[in-house]
C-alpha positions as CSV (number, residue, x, y, z in Angstrom):
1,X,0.0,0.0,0.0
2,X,3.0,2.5,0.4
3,X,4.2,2.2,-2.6
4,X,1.3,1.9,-4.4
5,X,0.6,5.8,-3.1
6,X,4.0,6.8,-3.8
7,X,3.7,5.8,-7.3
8,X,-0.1,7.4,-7.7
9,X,1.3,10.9,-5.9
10,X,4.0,11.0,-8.6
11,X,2.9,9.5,-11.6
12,X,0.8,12.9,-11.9
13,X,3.7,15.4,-11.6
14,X,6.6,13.3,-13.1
15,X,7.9,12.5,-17.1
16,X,10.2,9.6,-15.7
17,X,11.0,7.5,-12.6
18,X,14.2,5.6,-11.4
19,X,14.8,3.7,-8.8
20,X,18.7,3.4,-6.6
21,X,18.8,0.3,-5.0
22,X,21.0,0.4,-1.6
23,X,24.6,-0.1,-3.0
24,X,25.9,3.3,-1.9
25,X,27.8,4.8,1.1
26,X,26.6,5.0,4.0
27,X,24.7,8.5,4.4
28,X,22.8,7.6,1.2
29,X,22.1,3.8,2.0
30,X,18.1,4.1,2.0
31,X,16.9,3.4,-1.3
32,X,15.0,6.4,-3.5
33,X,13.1,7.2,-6.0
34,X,14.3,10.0,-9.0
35,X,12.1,12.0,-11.4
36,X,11.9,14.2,-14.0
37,X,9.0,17.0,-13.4
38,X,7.1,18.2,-16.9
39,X,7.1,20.8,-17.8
40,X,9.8,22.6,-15.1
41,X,12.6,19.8,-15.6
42,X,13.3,19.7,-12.0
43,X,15.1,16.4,-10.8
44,X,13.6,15.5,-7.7
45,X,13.8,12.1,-5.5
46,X,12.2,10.7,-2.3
47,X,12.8,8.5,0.0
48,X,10.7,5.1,-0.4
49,X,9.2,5.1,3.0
50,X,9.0,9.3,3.2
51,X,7.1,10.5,0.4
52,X,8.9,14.0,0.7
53,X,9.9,15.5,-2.0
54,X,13.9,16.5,-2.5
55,X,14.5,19.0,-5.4
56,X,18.2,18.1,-6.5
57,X,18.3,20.5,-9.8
58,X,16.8,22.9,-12.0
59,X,14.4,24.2,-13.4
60,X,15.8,23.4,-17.1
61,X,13.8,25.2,-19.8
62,X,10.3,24.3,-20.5
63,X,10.3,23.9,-24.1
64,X,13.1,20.9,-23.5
65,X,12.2,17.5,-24.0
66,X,12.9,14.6,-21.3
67,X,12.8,11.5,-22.2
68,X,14.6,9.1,-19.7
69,X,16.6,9.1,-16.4
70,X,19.0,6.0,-15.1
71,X,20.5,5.9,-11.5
72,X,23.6,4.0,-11.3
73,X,24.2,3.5,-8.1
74,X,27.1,1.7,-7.2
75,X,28.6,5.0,-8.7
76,X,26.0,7.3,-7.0
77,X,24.9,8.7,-10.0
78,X,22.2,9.8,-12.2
79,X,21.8,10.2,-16.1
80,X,19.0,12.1,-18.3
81,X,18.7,11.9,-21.4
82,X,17.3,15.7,-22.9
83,X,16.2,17.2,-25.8
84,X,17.9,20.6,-24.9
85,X,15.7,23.7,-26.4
86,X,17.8,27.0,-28.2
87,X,15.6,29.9,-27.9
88,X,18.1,31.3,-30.7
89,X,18.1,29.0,-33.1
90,X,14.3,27.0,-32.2
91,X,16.2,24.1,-32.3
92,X,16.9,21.3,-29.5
93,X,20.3,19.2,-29.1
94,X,19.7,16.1,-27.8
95,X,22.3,15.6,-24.4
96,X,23.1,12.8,-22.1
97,X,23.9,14.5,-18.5
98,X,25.0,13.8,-15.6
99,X,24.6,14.5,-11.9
100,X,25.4,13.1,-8.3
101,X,22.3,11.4,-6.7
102,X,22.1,14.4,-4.7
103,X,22.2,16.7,-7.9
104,X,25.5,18.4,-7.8
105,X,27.7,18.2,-10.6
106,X,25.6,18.2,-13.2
107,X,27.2,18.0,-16.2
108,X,26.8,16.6,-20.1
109,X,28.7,13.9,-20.7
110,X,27.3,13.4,-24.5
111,X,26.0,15.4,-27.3
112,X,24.6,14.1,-30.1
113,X,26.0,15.4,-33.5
114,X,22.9,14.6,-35.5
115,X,19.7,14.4,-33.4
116,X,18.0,11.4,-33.7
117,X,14.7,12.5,-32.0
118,X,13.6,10.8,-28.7
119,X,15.8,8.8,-26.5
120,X,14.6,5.4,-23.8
121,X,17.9,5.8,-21.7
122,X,19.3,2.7,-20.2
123,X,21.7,1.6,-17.2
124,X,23.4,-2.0,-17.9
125,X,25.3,-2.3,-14.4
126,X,27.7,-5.5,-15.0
127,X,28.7,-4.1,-18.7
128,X,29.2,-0.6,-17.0
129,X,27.3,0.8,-20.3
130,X,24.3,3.4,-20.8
131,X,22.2,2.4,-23.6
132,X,19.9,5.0,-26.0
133,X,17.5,3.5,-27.5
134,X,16.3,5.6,-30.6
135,X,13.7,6.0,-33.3
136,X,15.1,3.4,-35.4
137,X,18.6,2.3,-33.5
138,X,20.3,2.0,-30.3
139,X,23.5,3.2,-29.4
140,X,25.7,2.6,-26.4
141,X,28.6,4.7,-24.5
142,X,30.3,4.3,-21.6
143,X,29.0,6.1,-18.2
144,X,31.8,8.9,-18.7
145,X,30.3,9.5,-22.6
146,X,33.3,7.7,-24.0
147,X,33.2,5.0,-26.5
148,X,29.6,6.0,-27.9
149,X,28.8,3.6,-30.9
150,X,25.9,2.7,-33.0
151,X,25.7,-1.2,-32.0
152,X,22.0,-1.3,-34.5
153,X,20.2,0.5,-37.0
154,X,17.2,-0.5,-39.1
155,X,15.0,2.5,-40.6
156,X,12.0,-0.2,-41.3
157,X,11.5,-0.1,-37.3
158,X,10.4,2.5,-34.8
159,X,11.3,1.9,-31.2
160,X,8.3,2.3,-29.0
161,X,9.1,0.6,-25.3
162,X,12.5,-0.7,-24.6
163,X,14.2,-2.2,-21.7
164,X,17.0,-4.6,-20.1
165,X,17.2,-8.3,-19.3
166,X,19.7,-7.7,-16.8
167,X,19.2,-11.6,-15.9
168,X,19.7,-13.2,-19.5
169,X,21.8,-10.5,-21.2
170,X,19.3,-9.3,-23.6
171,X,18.0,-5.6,-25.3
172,X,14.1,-6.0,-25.4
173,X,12.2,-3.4,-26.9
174,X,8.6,-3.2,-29.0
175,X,8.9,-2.6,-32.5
176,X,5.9,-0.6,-33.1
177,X,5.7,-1.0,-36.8
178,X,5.2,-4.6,-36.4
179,X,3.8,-4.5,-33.2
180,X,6.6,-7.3,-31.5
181,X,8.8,-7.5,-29.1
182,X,12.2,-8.3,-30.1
183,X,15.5,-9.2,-28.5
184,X,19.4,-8.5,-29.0
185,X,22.3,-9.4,-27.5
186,X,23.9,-6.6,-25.5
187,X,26.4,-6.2,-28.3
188,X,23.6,-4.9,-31.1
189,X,23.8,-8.5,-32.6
190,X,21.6,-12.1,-32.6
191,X,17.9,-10.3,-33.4
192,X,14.6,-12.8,-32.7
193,X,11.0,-12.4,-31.9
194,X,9.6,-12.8,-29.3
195,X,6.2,-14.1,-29.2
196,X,4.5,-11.0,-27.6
197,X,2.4,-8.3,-29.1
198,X,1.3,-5.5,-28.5
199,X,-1.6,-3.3,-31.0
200,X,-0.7,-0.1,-32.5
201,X,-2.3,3.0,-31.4
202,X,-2.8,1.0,-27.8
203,X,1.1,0.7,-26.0
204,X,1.7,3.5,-24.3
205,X,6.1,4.2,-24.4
206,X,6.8,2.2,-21.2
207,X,7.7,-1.4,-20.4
208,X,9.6,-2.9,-17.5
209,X,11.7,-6.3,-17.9
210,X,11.9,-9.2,-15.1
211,X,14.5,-11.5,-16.1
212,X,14.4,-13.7,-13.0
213,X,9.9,-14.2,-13.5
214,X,10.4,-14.6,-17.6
215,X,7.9,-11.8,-17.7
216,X,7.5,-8.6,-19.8
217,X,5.4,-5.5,-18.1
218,X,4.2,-2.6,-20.3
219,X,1.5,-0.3,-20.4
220,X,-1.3,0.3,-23.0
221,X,-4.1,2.9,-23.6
222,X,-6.8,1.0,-24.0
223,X,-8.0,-2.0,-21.2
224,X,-8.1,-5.3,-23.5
225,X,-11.3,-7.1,-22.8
């Protein structure tokens, strides 16, 4: 019941959620949940079992674009990935930054040289890697910005809901031009179907992975009967 009226009290307010599980030093042991406010683009967390609200950063311009947050937190930090808006030029830059958990620091580690639209932003712990899932790719880099590639590409898809098999080592994410759910290897390579669907014009752009259950969790528009 707690958490269930954390989640309601925030789902209204918030763009994204992340959760830091208790690997961190000592004065910042109790796990927490991050967010992304729309439109301000404050950062903001909470204690699980305190529902009050800590504003770590902003606000960040209105007219910019969020479109994921990652904690890591074995290295007590936090990633966004943001559509930055230029009043001068009415254009918007897509960034990865970064920030302590407690919102100092903040900094951007990446900048994309071509923008490539929306980003689902990723954490893979054991491979020490952030993830971007695009429009029609996904890229990787490591948590510094360093060693960005392009590990898939295929214009014929567009990337809906994605997420990480942590468990079995896998890059799930709905393909919403043929409504499936496919699977990669963390390295961009060995693509399959899986045997889940999901109707276009119904999924709503988030899905959460349990490797340990075998299960896939996403959200839709419409209630199926």
């Amino acid at each position: 019941m707690g958490v269930a009226r954390v989640a309601r009290a925030l789902i209204a307010a918030c763009a994204f959620l992340a959760l830091a599980s208790p690997l961190l030093g000592q004065e910042q042991a109790a796990q927490s949940i991050f967010w992304l406010e729309h439109p301000t683009g404050f950062l903001a967390s909470t204690a699980i079992d305190n529902i009050a609200r800590t504003e770590l950063a902003g606000p960040y311009d209105g007219r910019s674009q969020y479109f994921g947050i990652e904690v890591d937190s074995q290295a007590g930090k936090v990633y966004t990935f943001v559509l930055v808006h230029n009043p001068l030029t009415a254009t918007s830059s897509p960034v990865v930054r970064q920030s302590n958990l407690d919102g100092s620091d903040s900094q951007i580690i990446f900048t994309y040289p071509v923008n490539p639209g929306r980003g689902i932003l990723k954490f893979e712990p054991s491979e020490r890697k952030l993830y971007v899932f695009g429009p029609t790719g996904i890229d990787r880099m490591n948590p510094d910005g360093s060693g960005f590639e392009n590990i898939f590409s295929d214009p014929s898809q567009f990337i809906l809901q994605a997420d990480i098999d942590h468990v079995n080592g896998a890059l799930i994410y709905l393909d919403f031009q043929s409504t499936n759910y496919k699977l990669l290897d963390f390295d961009g390579t060995n693509p399959r179907v899986l045997g889940a669907t999901c109707p276009q014009h119904q999924c709503f752009p988030a899905m959460a992975v349990d490797g340990v259950a075998g299960k896939i969790y996403y959200s839709r528009y419409h209630t199926p009967p």
